[in-house]
C-alpha positions as CSV (number, residue, x, y, z in Angstrom):
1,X,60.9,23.6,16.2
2,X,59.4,22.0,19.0
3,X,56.3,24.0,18.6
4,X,55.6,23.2,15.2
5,X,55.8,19.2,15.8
6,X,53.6,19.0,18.7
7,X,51.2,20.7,16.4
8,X,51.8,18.6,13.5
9,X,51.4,15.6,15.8
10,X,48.0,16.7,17.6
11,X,46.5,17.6,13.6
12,X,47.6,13.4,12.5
13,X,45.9,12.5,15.8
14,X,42.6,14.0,15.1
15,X,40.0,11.6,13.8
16,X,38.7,12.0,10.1
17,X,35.4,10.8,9.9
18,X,33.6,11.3,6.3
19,X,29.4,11.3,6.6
20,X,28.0,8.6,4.7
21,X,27.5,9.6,1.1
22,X,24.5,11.4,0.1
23,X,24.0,12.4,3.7
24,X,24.6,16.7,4.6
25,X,26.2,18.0,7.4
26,X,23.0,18.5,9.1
27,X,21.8,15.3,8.7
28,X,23.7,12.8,10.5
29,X,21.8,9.5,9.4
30,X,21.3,8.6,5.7
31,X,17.7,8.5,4.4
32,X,16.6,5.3,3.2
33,X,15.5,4.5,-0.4
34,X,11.9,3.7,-1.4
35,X,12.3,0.1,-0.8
36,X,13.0,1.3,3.3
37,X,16.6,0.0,3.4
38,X,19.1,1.8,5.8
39,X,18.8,4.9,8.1
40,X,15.3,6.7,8.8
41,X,12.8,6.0,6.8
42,X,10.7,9.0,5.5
43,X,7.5,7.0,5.5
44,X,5.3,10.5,4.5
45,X,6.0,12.2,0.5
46,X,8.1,8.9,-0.1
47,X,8.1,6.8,-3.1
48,X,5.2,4.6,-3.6
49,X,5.0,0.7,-2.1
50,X,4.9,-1.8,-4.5
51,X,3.0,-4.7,-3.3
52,X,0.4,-7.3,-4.2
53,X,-2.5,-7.7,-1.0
54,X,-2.9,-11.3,0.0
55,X,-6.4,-12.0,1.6
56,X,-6.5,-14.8,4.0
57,X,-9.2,-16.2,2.2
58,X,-6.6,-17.0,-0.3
59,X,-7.2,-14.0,-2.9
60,X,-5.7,-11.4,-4.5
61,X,-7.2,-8.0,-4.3
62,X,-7.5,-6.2,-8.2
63,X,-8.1,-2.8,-8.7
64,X,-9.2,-3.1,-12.6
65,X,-9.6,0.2,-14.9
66,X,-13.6,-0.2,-15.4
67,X,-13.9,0.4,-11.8
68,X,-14.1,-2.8,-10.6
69,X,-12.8,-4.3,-7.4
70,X,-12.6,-8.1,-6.6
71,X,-10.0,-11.1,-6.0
72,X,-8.1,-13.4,-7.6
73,X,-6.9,-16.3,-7.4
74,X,-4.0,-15.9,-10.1
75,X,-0.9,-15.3,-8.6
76,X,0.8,-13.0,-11.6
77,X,-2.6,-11.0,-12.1
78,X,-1.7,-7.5,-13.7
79,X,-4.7,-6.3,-11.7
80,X,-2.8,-7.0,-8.6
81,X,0.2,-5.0,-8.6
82,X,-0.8,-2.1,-6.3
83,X,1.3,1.0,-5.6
84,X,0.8,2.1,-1.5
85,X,1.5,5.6,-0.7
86,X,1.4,6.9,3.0
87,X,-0.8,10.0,2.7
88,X,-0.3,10.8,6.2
89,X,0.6,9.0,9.9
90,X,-0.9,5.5,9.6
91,X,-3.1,6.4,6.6
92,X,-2.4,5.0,2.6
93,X,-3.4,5.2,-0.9
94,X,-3.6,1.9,-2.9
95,X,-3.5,2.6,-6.1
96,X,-3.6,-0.2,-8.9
97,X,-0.3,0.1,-11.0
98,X,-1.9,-1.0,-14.2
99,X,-5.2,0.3,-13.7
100,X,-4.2,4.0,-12.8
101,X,-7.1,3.9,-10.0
102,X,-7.3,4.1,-6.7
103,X,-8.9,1.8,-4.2
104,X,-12.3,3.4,-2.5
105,X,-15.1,2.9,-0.5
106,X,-18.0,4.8,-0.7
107,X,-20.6,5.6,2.1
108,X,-22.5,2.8,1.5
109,X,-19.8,0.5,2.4
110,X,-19.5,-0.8,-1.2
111,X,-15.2,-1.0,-2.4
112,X,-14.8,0.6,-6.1
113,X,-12.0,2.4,-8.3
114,X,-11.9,6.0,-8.4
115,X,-10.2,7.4,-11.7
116,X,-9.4,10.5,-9.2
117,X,-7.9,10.6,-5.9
118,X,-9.8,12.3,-3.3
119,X,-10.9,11.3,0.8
120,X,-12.9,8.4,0.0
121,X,-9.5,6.6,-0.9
122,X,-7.5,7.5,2.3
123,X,-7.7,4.0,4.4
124,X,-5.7,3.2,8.0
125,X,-3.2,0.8,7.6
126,X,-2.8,-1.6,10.9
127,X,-0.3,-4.2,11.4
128,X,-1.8,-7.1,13.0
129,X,-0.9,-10.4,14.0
130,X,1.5,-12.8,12.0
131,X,2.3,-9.8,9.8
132,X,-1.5,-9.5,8.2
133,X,-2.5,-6.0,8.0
134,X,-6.1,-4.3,7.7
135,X,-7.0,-1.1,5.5
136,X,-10.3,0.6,7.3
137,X,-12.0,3.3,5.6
138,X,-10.6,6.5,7.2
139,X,-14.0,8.5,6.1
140,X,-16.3,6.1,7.0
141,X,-17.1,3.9,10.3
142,X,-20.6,2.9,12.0
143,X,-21.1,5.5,14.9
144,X,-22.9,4.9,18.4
145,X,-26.8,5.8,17.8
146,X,-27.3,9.0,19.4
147,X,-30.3,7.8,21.6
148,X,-28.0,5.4,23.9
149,X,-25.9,7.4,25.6
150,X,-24.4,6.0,27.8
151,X,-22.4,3.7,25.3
152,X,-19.1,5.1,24.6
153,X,-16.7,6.5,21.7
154,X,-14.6,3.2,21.6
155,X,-18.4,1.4,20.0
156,X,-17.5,2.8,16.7
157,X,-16.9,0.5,14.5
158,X,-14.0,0.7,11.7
159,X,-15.3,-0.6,8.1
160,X,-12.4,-2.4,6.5
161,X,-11.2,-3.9,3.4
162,X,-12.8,-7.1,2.8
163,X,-12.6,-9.8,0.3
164,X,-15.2,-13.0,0.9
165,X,-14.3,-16.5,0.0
166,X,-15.3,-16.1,-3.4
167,X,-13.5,-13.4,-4.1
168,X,-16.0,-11.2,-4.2
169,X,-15.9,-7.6,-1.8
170,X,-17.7,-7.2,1.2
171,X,-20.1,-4.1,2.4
172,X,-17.9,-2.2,5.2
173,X,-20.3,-2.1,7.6
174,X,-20.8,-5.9,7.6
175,X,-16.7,-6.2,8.1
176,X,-15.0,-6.9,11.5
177,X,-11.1,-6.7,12.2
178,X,-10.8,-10.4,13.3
179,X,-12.7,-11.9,9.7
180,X,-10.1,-13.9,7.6
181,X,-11.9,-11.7,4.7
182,X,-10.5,-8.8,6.2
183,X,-6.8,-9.5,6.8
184,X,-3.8,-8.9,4.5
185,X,-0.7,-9.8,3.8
186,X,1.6,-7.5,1.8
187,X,3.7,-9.1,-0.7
188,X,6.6,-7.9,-2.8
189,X,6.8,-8.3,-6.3
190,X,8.4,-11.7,-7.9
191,X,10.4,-11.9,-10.8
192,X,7.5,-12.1,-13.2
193,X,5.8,-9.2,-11.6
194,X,8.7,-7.2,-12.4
195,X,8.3,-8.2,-16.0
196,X,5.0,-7.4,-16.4
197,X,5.8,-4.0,-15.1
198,X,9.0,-3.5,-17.2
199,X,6.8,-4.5,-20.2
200,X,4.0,-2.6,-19.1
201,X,6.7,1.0,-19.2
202,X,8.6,0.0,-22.0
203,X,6.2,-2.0,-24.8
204,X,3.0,0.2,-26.2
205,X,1.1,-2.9,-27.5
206,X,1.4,-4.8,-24.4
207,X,0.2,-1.6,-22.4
208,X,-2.6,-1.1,-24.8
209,X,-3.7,-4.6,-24.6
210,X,-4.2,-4.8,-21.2
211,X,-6.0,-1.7,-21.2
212,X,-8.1,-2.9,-23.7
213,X,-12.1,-4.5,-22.6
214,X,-11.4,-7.9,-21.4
215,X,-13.7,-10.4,-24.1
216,X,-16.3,-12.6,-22.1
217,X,-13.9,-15.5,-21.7
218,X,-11.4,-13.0,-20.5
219,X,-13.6,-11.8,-18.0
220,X,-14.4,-15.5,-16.7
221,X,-11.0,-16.5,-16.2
222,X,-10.5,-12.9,-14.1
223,X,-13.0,-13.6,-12.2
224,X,-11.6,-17.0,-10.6
């Protein structure tokens, strides 16, 4: 009898610790969600960003469905909601939620939307001071000239991401990292954002009338 009750009393000591739900024996830390809450974020295959860029030179950047890129200066612009998908270590897709295109720059320098996905669209994401960020062409960059050589690898220079003070996109290779025109702040969606999306997945008119060719006066208020 003694036996059994110094095992009974050693099982009741032992700890009984439960993993936190959703988590498998092999993982001991829970995964966050898409919004990057909790545990270890899996910042490569995860769920999409949903953010509107903030220039510092006070504009919104759009990513409309003709193939347009500019800013605005409306704060609940459609064209603004932007989806931002890590396509590998420090590199994005930004993809315009209502548009269904992606953000690009070509090899002119010149920003556009591309209906289809491909390496002009990958961009490196820094985080800068104050929490501004900048999106530099991963394909693209202005390379040393072969005849000086004695200037080194570090003379290349990035082209970013660039909105001017009139809302209007900047050629890459005129862009530096310090220009206002180049900085961006990530913000989350507000309550009316989430509307528009909400509408946007649920209502077919709505969806169809944004999609549909802005009129000229249309077109002039966007372009503010």
């Amino acid at each position: 009898m003694l036996v059994i009750w110094i095992l009974l009393l050693s099982l009741w000591q032992q700890p009984c610790a439960p993993g936190p739900a959703g988590a498998s024996p092999g993982d001991p830390r829970p995964r966050r969600d898409a919004g990057g809450r909790g545990g270890v974020y899996e910042h490569l295959g995860g769920a999409p960003r949903r953010r509107k860029l903030f220039c510092a030179t006070k504009y919104h950047l759009q990513v409309h469905p003709n193939g347009k890129i500019n800013g605005t200066l409306e704060k609940n612009s459609v064209f603004s909601i932007l989806e931002i998908t890590a396509v590998d270590v420090g590199i994005v897709a930004i993809k315009g939620l209502f548009s269904g295109r992606y953000l690009a720059m070509n090899k002119r320098g010149r920003l556009y939307a591309s209906e289809n996905y491909n390496t002009e669209c990958e961009f490196v994401e820094r985080i800068h001071e104050l929490g501004y960020n900048t999106y530099a062409s991963r394909l693209y960059r202005t390379v040393p000239n072969g005849a000086s050589t004695k200037r080194k690898a570090s003379a290349e220079r990035l082209w970013y991401v660039s909105i001017n003070g009139k809302g209007r996109p900047r050629r890459g290779f005129k862009t530096r990292r310090t220009q206002k025109s180049s900085l961006f702040l990530p913000r989350v969606l507000d309550n009316k954002d989430h509307e528009m999306v909400r509408l946007f997945h649920t209502n077919t008119r709505y969806r169809e009338s944004l999609l549909r060719p802005p009129s000229k006066n249309q077109r002039r208020r966007r372009g503010r």
